[in-house]
Structures are given as structure tokens and as C-alpha cells.
C-alpha positions in Angstrom: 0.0 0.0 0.0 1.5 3.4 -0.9 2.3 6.7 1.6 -0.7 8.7 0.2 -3.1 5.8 0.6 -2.0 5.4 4.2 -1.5 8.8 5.5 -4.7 10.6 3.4 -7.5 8.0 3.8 -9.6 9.8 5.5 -9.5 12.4 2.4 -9.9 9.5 0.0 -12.5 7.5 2.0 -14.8 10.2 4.1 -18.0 9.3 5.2 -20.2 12.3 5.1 -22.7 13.3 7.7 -26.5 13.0 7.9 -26.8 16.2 7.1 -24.4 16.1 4.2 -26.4 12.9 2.8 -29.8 14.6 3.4 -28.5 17.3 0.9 -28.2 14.8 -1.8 -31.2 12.8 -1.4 -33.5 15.1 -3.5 -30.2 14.9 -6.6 -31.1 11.2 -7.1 -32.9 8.0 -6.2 -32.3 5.3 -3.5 -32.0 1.4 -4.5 -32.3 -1.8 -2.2 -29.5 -4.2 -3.5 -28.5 -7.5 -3.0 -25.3 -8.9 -1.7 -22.9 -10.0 -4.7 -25.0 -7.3 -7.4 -22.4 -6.3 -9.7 -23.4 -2.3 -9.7 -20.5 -1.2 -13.0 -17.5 -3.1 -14.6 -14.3 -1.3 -15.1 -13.9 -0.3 -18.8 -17.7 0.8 -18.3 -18.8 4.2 -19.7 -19.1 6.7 -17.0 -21.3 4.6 -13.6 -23.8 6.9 -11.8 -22.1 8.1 -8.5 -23.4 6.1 -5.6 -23.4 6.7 -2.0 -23.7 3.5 0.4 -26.7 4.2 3.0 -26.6 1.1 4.2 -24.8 -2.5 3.5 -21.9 -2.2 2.3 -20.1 -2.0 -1.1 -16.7 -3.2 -1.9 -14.4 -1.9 -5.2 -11.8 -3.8 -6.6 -9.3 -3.8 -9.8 -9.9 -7.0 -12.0 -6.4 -8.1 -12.8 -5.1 -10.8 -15.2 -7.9 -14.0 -13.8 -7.8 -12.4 -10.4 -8.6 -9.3 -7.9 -7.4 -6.5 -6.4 -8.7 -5.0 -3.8 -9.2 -1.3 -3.5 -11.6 -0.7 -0.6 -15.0 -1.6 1.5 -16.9 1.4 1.1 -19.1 1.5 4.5 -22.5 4.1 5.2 -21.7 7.4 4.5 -19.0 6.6 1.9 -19.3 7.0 -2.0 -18.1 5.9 -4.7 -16.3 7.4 -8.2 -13.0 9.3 -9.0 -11.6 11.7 -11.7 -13.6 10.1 -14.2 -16.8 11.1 -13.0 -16.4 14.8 -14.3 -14.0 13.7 -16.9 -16.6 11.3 -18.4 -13.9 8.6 -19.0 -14.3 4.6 -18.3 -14.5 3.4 -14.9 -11.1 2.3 -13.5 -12.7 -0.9 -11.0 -16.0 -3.0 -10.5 -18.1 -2.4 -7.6 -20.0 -4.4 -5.9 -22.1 -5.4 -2.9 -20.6 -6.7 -0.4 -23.2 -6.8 2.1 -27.2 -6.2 0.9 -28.0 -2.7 1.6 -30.0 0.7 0.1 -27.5 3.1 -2.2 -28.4 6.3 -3.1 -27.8 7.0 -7.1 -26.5 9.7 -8.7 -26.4 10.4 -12.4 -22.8 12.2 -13.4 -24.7 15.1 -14.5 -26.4 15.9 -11.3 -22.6 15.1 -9.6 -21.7 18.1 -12.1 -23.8 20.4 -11.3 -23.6 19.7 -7.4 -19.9 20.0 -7.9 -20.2 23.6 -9.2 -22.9 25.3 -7.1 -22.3 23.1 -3.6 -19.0 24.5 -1.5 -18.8 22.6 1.0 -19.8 19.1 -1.3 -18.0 20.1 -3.5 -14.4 20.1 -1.6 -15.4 17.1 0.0 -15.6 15.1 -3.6 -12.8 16.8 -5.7 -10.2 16.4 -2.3 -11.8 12.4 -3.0 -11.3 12.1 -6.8 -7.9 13.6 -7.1 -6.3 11.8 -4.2 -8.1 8.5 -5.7 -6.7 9.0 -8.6 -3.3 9.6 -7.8 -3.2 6.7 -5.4 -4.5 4.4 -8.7 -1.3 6.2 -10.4 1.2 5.5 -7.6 0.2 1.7 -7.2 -0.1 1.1 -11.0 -3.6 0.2 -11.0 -4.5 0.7 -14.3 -7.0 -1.4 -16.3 -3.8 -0.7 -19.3 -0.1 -3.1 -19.4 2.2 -1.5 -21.4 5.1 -3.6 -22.5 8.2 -2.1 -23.4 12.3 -1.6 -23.9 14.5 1.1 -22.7 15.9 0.9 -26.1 12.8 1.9 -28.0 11.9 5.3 -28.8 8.4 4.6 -29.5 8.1 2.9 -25.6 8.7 5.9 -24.1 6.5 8.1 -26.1 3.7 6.2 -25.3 4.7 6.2 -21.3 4.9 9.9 -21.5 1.5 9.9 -23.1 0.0 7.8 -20.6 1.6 9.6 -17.8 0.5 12.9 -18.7 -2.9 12.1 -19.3 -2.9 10.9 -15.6 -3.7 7.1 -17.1 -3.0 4.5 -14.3 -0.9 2.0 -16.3 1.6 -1.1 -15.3 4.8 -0.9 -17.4 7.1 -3.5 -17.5 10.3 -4.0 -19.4 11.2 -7.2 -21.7 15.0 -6.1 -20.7 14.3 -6.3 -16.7 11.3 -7.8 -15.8 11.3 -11.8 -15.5 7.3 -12.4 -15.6 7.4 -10.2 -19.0 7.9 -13.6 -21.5 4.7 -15.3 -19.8 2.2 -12.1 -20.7 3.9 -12.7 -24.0 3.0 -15.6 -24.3 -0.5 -15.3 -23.5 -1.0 -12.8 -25.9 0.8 -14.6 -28.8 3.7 -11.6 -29.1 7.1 -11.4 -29.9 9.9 -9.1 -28.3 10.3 -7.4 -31.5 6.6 -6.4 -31.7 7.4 -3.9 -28.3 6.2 -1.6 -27.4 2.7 -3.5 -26.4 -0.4 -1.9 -25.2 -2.9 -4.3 -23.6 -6.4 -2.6 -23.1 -8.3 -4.2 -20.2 -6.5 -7.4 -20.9 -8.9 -8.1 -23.4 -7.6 -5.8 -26.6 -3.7 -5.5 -27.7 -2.4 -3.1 -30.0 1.6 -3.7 -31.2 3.6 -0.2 -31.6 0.3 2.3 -31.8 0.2 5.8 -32.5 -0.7 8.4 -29.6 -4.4 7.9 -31.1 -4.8 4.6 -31.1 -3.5 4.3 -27.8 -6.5 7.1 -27.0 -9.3 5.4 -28.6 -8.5 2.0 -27.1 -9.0 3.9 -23.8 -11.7 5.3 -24.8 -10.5 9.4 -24.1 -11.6 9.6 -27.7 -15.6 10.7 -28.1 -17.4 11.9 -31.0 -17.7 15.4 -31.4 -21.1 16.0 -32.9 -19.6 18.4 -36.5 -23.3 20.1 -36.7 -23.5 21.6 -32.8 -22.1 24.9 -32.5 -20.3 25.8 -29.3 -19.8 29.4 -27.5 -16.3 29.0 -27.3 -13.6 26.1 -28.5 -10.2 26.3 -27.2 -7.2 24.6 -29.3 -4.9 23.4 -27.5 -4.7 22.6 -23.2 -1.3 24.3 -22.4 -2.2 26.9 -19.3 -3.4 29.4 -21.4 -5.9 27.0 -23.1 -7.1 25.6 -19.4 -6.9 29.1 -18.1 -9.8 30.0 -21.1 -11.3 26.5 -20.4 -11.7 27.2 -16.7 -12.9 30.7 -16.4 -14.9 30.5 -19.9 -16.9 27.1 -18.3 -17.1 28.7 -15.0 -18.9 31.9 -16.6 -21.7 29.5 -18.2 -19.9 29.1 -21.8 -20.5 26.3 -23.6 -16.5 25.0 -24.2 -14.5 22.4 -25.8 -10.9 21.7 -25.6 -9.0 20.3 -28.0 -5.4 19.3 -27.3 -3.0 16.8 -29.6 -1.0 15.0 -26.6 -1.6 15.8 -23.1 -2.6 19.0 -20.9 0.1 21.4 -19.8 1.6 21.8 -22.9 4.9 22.7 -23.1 5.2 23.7 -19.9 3.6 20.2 -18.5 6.8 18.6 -18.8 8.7 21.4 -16.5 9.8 19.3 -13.5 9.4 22.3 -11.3 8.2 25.6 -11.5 9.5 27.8 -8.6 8.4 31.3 -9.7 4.6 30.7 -10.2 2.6 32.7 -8.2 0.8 30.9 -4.8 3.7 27.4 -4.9 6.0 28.9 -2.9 8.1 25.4 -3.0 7.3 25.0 -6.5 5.3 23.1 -8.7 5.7 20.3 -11.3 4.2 21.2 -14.9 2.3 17.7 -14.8 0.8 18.5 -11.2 -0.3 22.0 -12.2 -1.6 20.8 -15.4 -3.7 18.4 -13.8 -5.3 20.5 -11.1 -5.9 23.1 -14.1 -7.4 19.6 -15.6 -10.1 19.4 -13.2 -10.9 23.0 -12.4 -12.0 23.2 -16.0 -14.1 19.8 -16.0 -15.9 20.7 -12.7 -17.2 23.8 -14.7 -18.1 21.1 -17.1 -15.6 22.0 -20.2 -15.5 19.6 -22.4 -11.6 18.1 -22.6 -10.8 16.1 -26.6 -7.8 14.5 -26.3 -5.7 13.0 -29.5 -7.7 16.0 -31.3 -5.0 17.4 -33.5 -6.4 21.0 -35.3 -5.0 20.6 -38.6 -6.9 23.4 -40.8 -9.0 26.8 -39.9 -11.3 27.6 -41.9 -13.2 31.2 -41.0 -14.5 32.6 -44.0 -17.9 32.9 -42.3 -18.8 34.2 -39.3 -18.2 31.1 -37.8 -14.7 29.4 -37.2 -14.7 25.8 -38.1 -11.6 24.0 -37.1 -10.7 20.6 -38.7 -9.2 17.6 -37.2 -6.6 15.1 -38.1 -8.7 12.7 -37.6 -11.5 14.1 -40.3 -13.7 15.4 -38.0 -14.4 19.1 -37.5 -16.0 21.3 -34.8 -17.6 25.0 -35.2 -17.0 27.7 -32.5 -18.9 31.2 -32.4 -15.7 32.1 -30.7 -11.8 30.4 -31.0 -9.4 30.7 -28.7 -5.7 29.6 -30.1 -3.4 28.3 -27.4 -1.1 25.7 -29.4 2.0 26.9 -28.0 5.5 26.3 -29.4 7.4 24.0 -29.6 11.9 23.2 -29.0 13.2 24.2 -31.9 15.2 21.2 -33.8 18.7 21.3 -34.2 20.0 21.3 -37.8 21.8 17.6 -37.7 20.8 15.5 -40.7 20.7 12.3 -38.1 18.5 13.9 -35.3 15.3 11.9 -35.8 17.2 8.6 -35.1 18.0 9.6 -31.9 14.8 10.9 -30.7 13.5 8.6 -27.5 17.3 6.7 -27.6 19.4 9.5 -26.4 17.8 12.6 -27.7 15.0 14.4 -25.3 12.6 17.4 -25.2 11.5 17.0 -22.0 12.9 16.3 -18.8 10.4 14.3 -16.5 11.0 11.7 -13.9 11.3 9.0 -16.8 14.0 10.6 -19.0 15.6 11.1 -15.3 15.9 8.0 -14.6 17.2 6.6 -17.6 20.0 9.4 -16.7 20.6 8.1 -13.6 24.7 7.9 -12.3 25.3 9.2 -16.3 26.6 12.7 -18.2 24.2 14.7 -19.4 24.0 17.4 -22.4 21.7 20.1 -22.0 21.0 22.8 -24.8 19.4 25.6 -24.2 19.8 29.0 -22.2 15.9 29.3 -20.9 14.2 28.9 -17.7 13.2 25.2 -19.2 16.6 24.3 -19.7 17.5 25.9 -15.9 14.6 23.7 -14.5 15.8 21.2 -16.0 19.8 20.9 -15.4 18.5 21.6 -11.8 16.0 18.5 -11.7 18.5 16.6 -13.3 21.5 17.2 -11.3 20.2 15.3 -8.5 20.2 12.1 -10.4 22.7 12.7 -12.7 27.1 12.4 -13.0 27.4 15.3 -14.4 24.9 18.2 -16.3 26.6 20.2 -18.4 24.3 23.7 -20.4 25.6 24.7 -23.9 24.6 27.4 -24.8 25.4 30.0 -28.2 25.5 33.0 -26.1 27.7 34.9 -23.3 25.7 33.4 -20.3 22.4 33.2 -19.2 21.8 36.4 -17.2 19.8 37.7 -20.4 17.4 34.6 -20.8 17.1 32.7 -17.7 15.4 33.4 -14.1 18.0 34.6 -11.5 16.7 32.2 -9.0 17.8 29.3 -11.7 21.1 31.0 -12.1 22.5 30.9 -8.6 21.1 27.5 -7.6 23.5 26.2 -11.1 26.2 28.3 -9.5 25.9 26.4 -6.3 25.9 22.9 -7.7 28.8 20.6 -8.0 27.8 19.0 -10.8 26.7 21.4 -13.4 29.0 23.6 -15.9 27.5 26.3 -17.8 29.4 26.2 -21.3 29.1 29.4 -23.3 29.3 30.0 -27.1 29.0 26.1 -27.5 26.9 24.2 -29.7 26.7 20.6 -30.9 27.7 19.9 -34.1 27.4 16.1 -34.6 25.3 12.9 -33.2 26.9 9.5 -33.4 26.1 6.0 -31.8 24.6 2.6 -33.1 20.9 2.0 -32.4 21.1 4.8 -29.2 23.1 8.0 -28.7 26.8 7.0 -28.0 28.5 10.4 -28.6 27.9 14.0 -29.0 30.3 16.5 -30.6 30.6 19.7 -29.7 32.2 23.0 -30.8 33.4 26.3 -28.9 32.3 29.3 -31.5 35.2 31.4 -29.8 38.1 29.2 -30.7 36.7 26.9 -33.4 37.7 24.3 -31.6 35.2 20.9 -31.7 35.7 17.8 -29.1 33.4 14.4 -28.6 31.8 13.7 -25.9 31.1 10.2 -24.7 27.1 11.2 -23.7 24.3 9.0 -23.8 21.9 11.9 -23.1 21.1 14.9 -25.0 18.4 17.6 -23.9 16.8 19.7 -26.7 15.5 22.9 -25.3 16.4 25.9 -27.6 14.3 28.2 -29.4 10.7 28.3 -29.7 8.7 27.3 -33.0 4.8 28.5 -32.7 2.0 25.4 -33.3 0.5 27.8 -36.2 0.8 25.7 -39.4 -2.6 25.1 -39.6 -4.0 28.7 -39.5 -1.9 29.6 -42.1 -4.4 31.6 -44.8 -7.0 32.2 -42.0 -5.7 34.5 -39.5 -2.3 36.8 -39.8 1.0 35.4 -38.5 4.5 37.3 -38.5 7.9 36.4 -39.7 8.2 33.5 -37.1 4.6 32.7 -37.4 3.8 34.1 -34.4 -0.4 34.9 -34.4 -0.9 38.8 -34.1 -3.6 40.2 -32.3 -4.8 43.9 -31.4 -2.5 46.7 -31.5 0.2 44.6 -34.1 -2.0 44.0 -36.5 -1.2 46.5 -39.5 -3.3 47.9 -42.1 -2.3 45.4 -44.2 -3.4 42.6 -41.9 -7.0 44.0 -41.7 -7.5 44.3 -45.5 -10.7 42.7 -44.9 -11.8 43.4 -41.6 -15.4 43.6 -41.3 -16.3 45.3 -38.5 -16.9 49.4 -37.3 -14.4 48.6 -34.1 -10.7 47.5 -34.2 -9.4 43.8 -33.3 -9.8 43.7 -29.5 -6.2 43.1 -27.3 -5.9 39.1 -27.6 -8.1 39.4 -31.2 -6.6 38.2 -34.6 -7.9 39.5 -38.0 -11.0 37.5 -38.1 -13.5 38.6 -35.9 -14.6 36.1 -32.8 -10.9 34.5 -33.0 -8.4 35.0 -30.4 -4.9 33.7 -29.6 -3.0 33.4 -26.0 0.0 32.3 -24.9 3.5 31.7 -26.3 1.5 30.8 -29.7 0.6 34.8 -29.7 3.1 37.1 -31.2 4.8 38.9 -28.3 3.7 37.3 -25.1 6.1 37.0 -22.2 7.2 32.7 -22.7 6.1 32.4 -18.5 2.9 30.3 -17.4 1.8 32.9 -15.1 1.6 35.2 -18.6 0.1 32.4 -20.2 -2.7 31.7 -17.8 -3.1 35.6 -17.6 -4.1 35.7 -21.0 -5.7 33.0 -21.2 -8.2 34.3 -18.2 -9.0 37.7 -20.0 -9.2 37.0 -23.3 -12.5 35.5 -21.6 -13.9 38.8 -21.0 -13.3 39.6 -24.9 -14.8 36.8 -25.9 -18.1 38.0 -23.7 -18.0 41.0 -25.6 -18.0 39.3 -28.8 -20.4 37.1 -28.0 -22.6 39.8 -27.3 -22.3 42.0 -30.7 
């Protein structure tokens, strides 16, 4: 049994109080049911939220032919997670362990309670988050994903799962001895890693992000015909920072993000100058508490939705999908982000996932671990992480192609480098060249002072230079500068409103079409910090009010 479940049960497990329990009666309907009534299956489309009133009901994980146990669920006590306002599968089975009278809730009236009730209200989410994370930290999943160290395409799909707060088991066909007998079962071979097993009933060999997604079932239909009041691309902070206080404020809203909430900045593995975490925050556990605010207030959260094509040459925006779907917005907010800019070595892609890195999480640390690391980059992302990986690492060493880092990284970030042992700043230095059979082996580098290029016996190369906007697919909608950065307000030129239809200007955050906004570090001179981002993301709300009401 983990710490969390041990020292917060009585936050995961709380029993609420007559009164408390009178207050939901009217929200639903009570049931007399037997002992051994099977109330919902895991892999089972969102349950109805139950409360035990008497009896008793028990929940537990079904494993390969057997059970886990997760907990007896006495009078008082309910049932449900994150999934509940998420409207994803159920993660266990429930049920009755002793005959007894439950009261039902439908997820809808749990949403709405959620959103109007205080007091309820802290009581559930404080229950659904911890449950959740305790299903994360013992592995207890209803997904197996089978894997190597040496495959690029294992850890994308772990970083895909871990971001999208997906309980999972992973083990490794290099290190785990059981592995060969779940092989076996499933009639695979080493070389068809990496392995997804859905439920332990469906198995998909080396899937794409999206497959991985629909097997899960985080992939709904999006009706193409409904219109919504306001669709957000893209679940960075400024995305969920538009998703939360656009929801909260009665807007209809949908989210659609490619990978995983938090965006770039969701893979930070500490953010120390974000205002309230005076001892710092991860990107992941931000993202996901951003996650739920905006699904309390009943946004609507697409993930795998990739936004491939704008089309606003109506007063509506329509935004197409990869997948060939499309949604219409009366109002758009973009919040794609950017993206590490790629460095201009004709063998990079091989490398990606076996040696090269764009993030720097507690995976890609602990492949690092007792090893040298190469870190490029002269940002707060790349100070973050030479910090975070310093603790696990040999030796961290920053290139960067300037003087220092005084002119593009935090202070605070500066100073603790300074004070650590193990981590050099190199300045004026780039890499040049990538060698190594099947994984990263060496890394050469050059001083731009002296000319003077030297190898490098790394295994471990961090990418985190320059920025490159997410704005390919509004190219021919909305205007974009040089970079192709989206302008908005006061930079848009006379040139840029050629065709502007309306008596008033482009609001602050607005774009040359009317009704579409942009926020962020996708936006054409924002400050690239998640407090800016979330900012922006928060008042280009307000706009899109006014808009809405023209």
C-alpha cells in the first residue's frame, strides 16, 4: 500500500454526515440491492455516482484472472474518482458486499452539485484527485504497457500515458522476468514492443498516440453540426486558463489538445516562480489540477484532437481535425504553443526517444541516472531542468550559443546552477554532430570562440532551444508574422485588416478574423512564462463576452 493511501485516507475515504447525505437525497434515487449485485464493470462508460446508505459495497481492480482489492466502502461513503467529471471509463468493479439501500446519482447531477455546492463540493474533488493519484502511484490501471529502454516509441507512449494521468503497469522485456509469460499469453514477440494491452482483453503492437487514445476510450465523438460558444485549441495553461474561467462563466467549451494537458510547460519538473507554490510546482501536477478545475465547470476536454486546418471565412470558425472530423466555434481561442526548436543535424530523428530528449520528467531522469548529461538551451526550461537533473545525474553540463544566461534565464535558476557541484555552464557552445549505433553513444561539440570541436562520450542529449509557434494550420486564415507568431490587437497592421469587417478595431488578444483569439506563447509577443500564459488565457474570456454579445 503506498504513503498517500496510508497517510490521506480519511480524504480519500470520508464518510459524510447526515446532514451532508440529506442534501443529496433530492439529486437522485435510493435502490435496495442485493449482496454479490455487480453495480458497474471497469472499462464501463461513466457509472452513476453512488453513496452506500446502508450494506456495504466493496471496489476492486480485476487483474489478469484475479482481484485487487481497493476498498470496502461503509454508510456514508461514495463511490467514483476523476472520471466522474472527466466522463472517461470506470477504472474498478463495484460491488455489494453486504445487501443494503444506495443512493444513485447520475454524473450530471454530480456536475452540477460540484459547481454550485462549496462545501460538497471540496469534499468530492479532495476524494477524486487523491483517488486518482493513489491508482497512479500503485499502478492500477486497467492498461499493461510492454516495453524496452531501447525503444523510442516505448517511451512516447509512457509519457503519453503519464501525462494524461492514465494509471498504467509498465514493464520491461530487458528487466522484468514475468514479462515472457504475458507474451506468451497474448501470442507476441519481443520485437513487436512496445505492447499496449487494453483491459487485458484488446492489444495493439507499436500504436500511434491515437490509437493508444481510442482503445481507452478518451476519444468521443464530437457532434460536426452543434455549434459551441467558445472552442479552445490546444490545453497548455493558457488553453485551461480560457477553459476554466470561460466554463465557469456558463460558456458552452471544448478543448481540443493533440497530446496531453500542460503543454509545453507540463513537462517542466518544477516551477518555482509561479505565483501561490512557494516550494514549487511540477508542470504535470499544475496541469492536472488546471485539468479538473476546467471539467468541474463542465468544459469539455478532446484529447488526441489534433487541429489541422481553420477555416473562417464565415462568421463562424470551423476548425478541422486530423482525424477528419471538424467542430464550429462562435468564438476560437488559439493556445497551441511552441514548440523546442530542432537542431540542424541530418541524423537527429534517429536519436529521438534513444538518447535525444525534449523533456525532462522523472522517466528521461531515470534513464540518466549515475550518467553525463547534455543540455541545450539557455531558458528557464533548460535551468529547471539541469536543476531537476542534477540530483540524479554524473554530471549536467548547459551549452549554450551565447555569453551566459543572465539575459534569458530566471535569477533564482542561475544561482542554484552556480551552487551545484555538478553542473558547468558552457558558453558560445553548440553541438555539431550525433553518433552512436541503435542509441546516442556520442555528441560532438564546438566552442564558437576558438573553433575548436571535441566528442563527448554522452548518452543523453536535452533539446530545449528556441521556440517554433503550433500555427501551421491557420496559415491563410488568420495573420501570422515572420516566425509565425499569431498577431492580435494593436500589431496587426493595415495590411493585416484588408478585410476586416467590422466598425471597431481587433480587440487586445483578437486576430484579424472577428470572434478569433490567440494566447500564450503561440501569440506574437507574449512573455514565454505560465503565469503570462494563464493571464491571457483568463482575460481573453472577458473579450470573448463581448463578442459574443455584438
Amino acid at each position: 500500500m503506498t504513503d498517500i493511501v496510508v497517510e490521506r485516507r480519511e480524504q480519500m475515504f470520508p464518510s459524510l454526515s447526515p446532514a451532508e447525505m440529506e442534501r443529496l437525497t433530492s439529486l437522485g434515487h435510493r435502490r435496495r440491492v442485493e449482496r454479490g449485485e455487480v453495480l458497474y464493470e471497469q472499462g464501463e462508460a461513466t457509472p452513476d455516482f453512488y453513496v452506500v446508505v446502508s450494506g456495504a459495497l466493496e471496489l476492486v481492480q480485476p487483474g489478469d484472472g484475479h482481484e485487487v482489492p481497493i476498498t470496502v466502502l461503509r454508510p456514508g461513503q461514495f463511490t467514483g474518482e476523476i472520471n466522474m467529471l472527466s466522463g472517461r471509463r470506470s477504472m474498478a468493479r463495484a460491488r455489494m458486499a453486504e445487501s443494503g439501500e444506495l443512493l444513485a446519482i447520475t454524473p450530471e447531477a454530480l456536475r452540477k452539485l460540484v459547481q454550485f455546492d462549496v462545501e460538497l463540493s471540496d469534499i468530492f474533488m479532495r476524494a477524486f484527485i487523491l483517488r486518482r493519484v493513489a491508482l497512479i502511484a500503485r499502478s492500477q490501471g486497467d492498461t499493461v504497457l510492454i516495453g524496452s529502454t531501447h525503444s523510442a516509441a516505448t517511451l512516447r507512449i509512457r509519457e503519453f500515458l503519464t501525462r494524461n494521468g492514465e494509471p498504467h503497469a509498465y514493464l520491461d522485456v530487458d528487466k522484468d522476468p514475468g514479462v515472457q509469460a504475458l507474451l506468451d499469453r497474448f501470442a507476441l514477440r519481443v520485437d513487436d514492443v512496445p505492447v499496449v494491452i487494453c483491459r487485458y482483453q484488446r492489444v495493439l503492437k507499436s500504436p500511434s498516440n491515437e490509437e493508444v487514445a481510442q482503445c481507452l476510450g478518451f476519444i468521443e465523438a464530437l457532434d460536426p453540426a452543434k455549434v459551441r460558444d467558445l472552442v479552445v485549441v490546444g490545453a497548455g495553461p493558457a488553453g485551461l486558463a480560457a477553459a476554466v474561467y470561460g466554463a465557469s462563466e456558463g460558456l458552452d467549451v471544448l478543448v481540443l489538445e493533440s497530446e496531453a494537458p500542460g503543454g509545453q510547460a507540463g513537462s517542466s519538473s518544477k516551477i518555482e516562480n509561479y505565483l501561490g507554490f512557494p516550494t514549487g510546482v511540477s508542470g504535470q501536477e499544475l496541469a492536472g489540477r488546471a485539468l479538473a478545475q476546467a471539467q468541474k465547470f463542465g468544459a469539455e476536454i478532446a484529447v488526441a484532437r489534433t487541429a489541422t486546418r481553420l477555416r473562417c471565412e464565415k462568421r463562424l470558425a470551423r476548425v478541422e481535425m486530423a482525424d477528419g472530423g471538424s467542430v464550429v466555434a462562435r468564438s476560437l481561442v488559439i493556445a497551441t504553443g511552441v514548440q523546442y526548436r530542432k537542431l540542424p543535424l541530418g541524423n537527429l530523428s534517429r536519436f529521438v526517444g534513444l538518447g535525444v530528449y525534449y523533456s525532462a520528467s522523472q522517466m528521461e531522469a531515470q534513464l540518466c541516472e549515475g550518467e553525463d548529461v547534455l543540455i541545450v538551451g539557455g531558458g528557464n526550461s533548460a535551468g529547471q531542468a539541469a536543476v531537476f537533473l542534477g540530483a540524479r545525474a554524473r554530471q549536467v553540463r548547459i551549452l549554450v550559443r551565447g555569453s551566459g544566461l543572465k539575459a534569458t534565464m530566471s535569477r533564482y535558476l542561475i544561482q542554484r546552477i552556480a551552487e551545484s557541484r555538478n553542473i558547468a555552464v558552457h558558453s558560445l557552445h553548440q553541438v555539431v554532430a550525433l553518433e552512436g549505433e541503435g542509441r546516442l553513444e556520442r555528441v560532438q561539440i564546438r566552442n564558437e570562440a576558438t573553433g575548436r570541436a571535441e566528442t563527448l562520450p554522452v548518452h543523453h542529449l536535452f533539446l530545449m532551444t528556441g521556440a517554433i509557434p503550433h500555427t501551421e494550420w491557420l496559415k491563410g486564415c488568420v495573420a501570422l508574422d515572420e516566425k509565425g507568431f499569431v498577431k492580435t490587437g494593436p500589431d496587426l497592421d493595415h495590411a493585416d485588416l484588408g478585410g476586416w469587417p467590422l466598425a471597431r478595431a481587433p480587440y487586445l488578444l483578437e486576430t484579424n478574423h472577428p470572434a478569433v483569439f490567440a494566447v500564450g506563447d503561440a501569440r506574437a509577443g507574449s512573455v514565454k512564462r505560465v503565469a503570462s500564459a494563464v493571464g491571457e488565457g483568463s482575460i481573453c474570456v472577458q473579450l470573448v463576452h463581448r463578442v459574443l454579445a455584438e
